[in-house]
Every structure is written in structure tokens, then in C-alpha cells.
C-alpha positions, 0 to 999 in steps of 0.5 A: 493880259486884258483883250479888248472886246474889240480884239476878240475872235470871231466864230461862224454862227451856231449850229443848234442840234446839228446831227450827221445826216445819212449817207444815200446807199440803196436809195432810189428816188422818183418823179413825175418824169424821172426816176434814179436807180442804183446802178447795176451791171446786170440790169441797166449796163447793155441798156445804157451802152445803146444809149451811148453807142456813136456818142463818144463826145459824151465821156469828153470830159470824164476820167474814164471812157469811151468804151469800146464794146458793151462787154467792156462797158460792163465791166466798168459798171461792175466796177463802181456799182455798189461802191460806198462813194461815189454811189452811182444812179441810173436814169430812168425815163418813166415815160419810155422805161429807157435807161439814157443816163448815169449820173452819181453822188460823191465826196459824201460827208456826212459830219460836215453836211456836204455832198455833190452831184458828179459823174453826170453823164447823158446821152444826147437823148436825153440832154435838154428834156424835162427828164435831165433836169428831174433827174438832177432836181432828185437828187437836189431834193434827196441831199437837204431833204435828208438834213445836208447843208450845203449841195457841190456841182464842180466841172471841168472850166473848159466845159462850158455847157456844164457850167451853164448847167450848174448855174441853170439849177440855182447853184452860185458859182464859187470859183476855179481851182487851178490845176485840181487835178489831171486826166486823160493826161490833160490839166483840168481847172475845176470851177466850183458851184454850189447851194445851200440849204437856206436856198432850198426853200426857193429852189425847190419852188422854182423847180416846182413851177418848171416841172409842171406840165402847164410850164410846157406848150403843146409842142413840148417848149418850155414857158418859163425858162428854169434859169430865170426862176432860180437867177434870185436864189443864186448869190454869185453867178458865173462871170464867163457865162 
């Protein structure tokens, strides 16, 4: 049977030379302000407990906690620490030593290029401050330095500040899913974000110019706000923002 040209498949564009890149076990990763280490029970549980302790809207929208003793918390460190996926991290504020935060990589996949950054969790201290927002720029910086092509950010839909953020580091917004999952014994629609690594190059400028100390006035303000550096790279943003 003779197929017109213009009946012919259509394919996705190569991709030449493309090897798996690694997988981030027993990487640690640091900035000007932050730094990221894999977390242990023994060196950061107690420690980020504190930072927890009286803030039990922080676990909200997480399939685990609050935790009702350090002890327990602990134990849930033990736990997940050390795990191939999610590898977790612990945050670092290098200017106080304090541990005020976890945050993980997941749903590694090194043979399609693709990671994302979950289980963030910071305590109010750390919410909205040149550390947080290292802190995720780390990991953005690690994944498409490493070769992954394309870097997730997904959410609870009702969580509305974590879809601000997720939008606020440059990540395009790709939708919900309806009825992802459950936890807590509530239904969680999922809405999706994402970057890719042909937006690396712009991302990582707007990054740059954000983090620098002259970006900040004398009381500590921002000059330019990070969300208007990367609103160029982002190819859809979030409708419900």
C-alpha cells in the first residue's frame, strides 16, 4: 500500500547522545546561604523537631505527621533516611548552622531524564527567606547540572501557597490531576509544574541575579522580586493565581 508523505507518522525530535544521568545518593549541595544534607536520624532529627515544635500546620498537606514527641519524629527520620526514593535532605542555614527544614528528590528516573522535588517541608523560619528559596534553587541547579531533562514540582490543588511557589521558581504550570490519590483519608487533586532543561540556562540567570546580596536593601528586602525574573521563562502559568 503506498502511504502518502503526508499520511506519514510523526516522531518527537532526537535526542543525540543521550545517556541516563545519576541518581543523587549521598550528594550534598551548597550555596551562599544554604546547604542541603542528607538527612540523618541521629545528626539533624532532635534538631529539626525544635524547628517544628508548635507548628503542626506545617505537615497539613503531607501524608505523614504532625509528630507528637521527638522520639517519634526520630523514628520517621530512620525511616526515610537513606532510602534510594525519595532521598531526603536537611537544610542548612549557613549563617546560623540551624537545621529549619527537609526537603527530598523522588520519582527518580534516570532513563527518562526526570526528577522532582517533594516532601518540602519548612518551618516558619525559614518560609520566605534567601535560604528556602537556595535551598530549592540547589536542587534545581544539581538535577539539569547532572544531565535530567526535565525537573517536577507537584502539589496539593488546594495548597495554594505551594502552587504560588512552584510558579515563583520558574516552573510552567501543567495542570491537575483529579483524584491523584488520598491521604489523610482526604482526596488530593494534584496540580503539576514543571522546567526543563532548555530553560535552565534562563532560570538559572534569574536565580543568580535574586541570590545576590545587592538584590537585598539594608533591612534585608527583596529589590527584585524572583517571580518577575522567571514570569519570561515559564511557558503557561497557573490560571488560579
Amino acid at each position: 500500500m503506498n502511504i502518502r508523505r503526508s499520511d506519514s507518522p510523526q516522531f518527537g525530535a532526537p535526542v543525540p547522545d543521550w545517556s541516563p544521568p545519576p541518581v543523587p545518593h549521598g550528594v550534598s549541595m551548597k550555596g551562599r546561604y544554604a546547604a542541603l544534607e542528607p538527612l540523618d536520624a541521629d545528626k539533624h532529627a532532635a534538631r529539626l523537631f525544635r524547628a517544628y515544635q508548635g507548628e503542626d500546620h506545617v505537615w497539613d498537606y503531607l501524608p505523614y505527621g504532625p509528630f507528637s514527641s521527638s522520639a517519634q519524629y526520630h523514628r520517621w527520620v530512620q525511616g526515610v533516611a537513606g532510602n534510594g526514593d525519595p532521598v531526603f535532605y536537611a537544610v542548612r542555614d549557613l549563617e546560623t548552622g540551624h537545621y529549619d527544614g527537609v526537603l527530598s528528590l523522588l520519582r527518580i528516573d534516570p532513563s527518562a531524564g526526570s526528577i522532582e522535588v517533594g516532601h518540602i517541608n519548612f518551618a516558619p523560619t525559614l518560609q520566605r527567606t534567601p535560604v528556602a528559596t537556595e535551598a530549592l534553587f540547589l536542587t534545581l541547579q544539581w538535577a539539569f547540572e547532572a544531565g535530567y531533562r526535565r525537573f517536577e514540582w507537584k502539589c496539593d490543588a488546594l495548597n495554594v501557597p505551594s502552587r504560588r511557589a512552584g510558579q515563583r521558581l520558574g516552573l510552567s504550570f501543567e495542570g491537575v490531576f483529579r483524584q491523584a490519590t488520598v491521604y489523610k483519608g482526604r482526596n488530593r487533586d494534584t496540580a503539576w509544574f514543571a522546567a526543563i532543561d532548555a530553560e535552565w540556562p534562563a532560570l538559572k540567570e534569574a536565580f543568580r541575579v535574586w541570590l545576590d546580596p545587592a538584590n537585598f536593601d539594608e533591612n534585608g528586602h527583596q529589590i527584585e522580586r524572583l517571580s518577575d525574573l522567571t514570569a519570561l521563562v515559564r511557558v503557561a502559568s497557573d490560571p488560579s493565581l
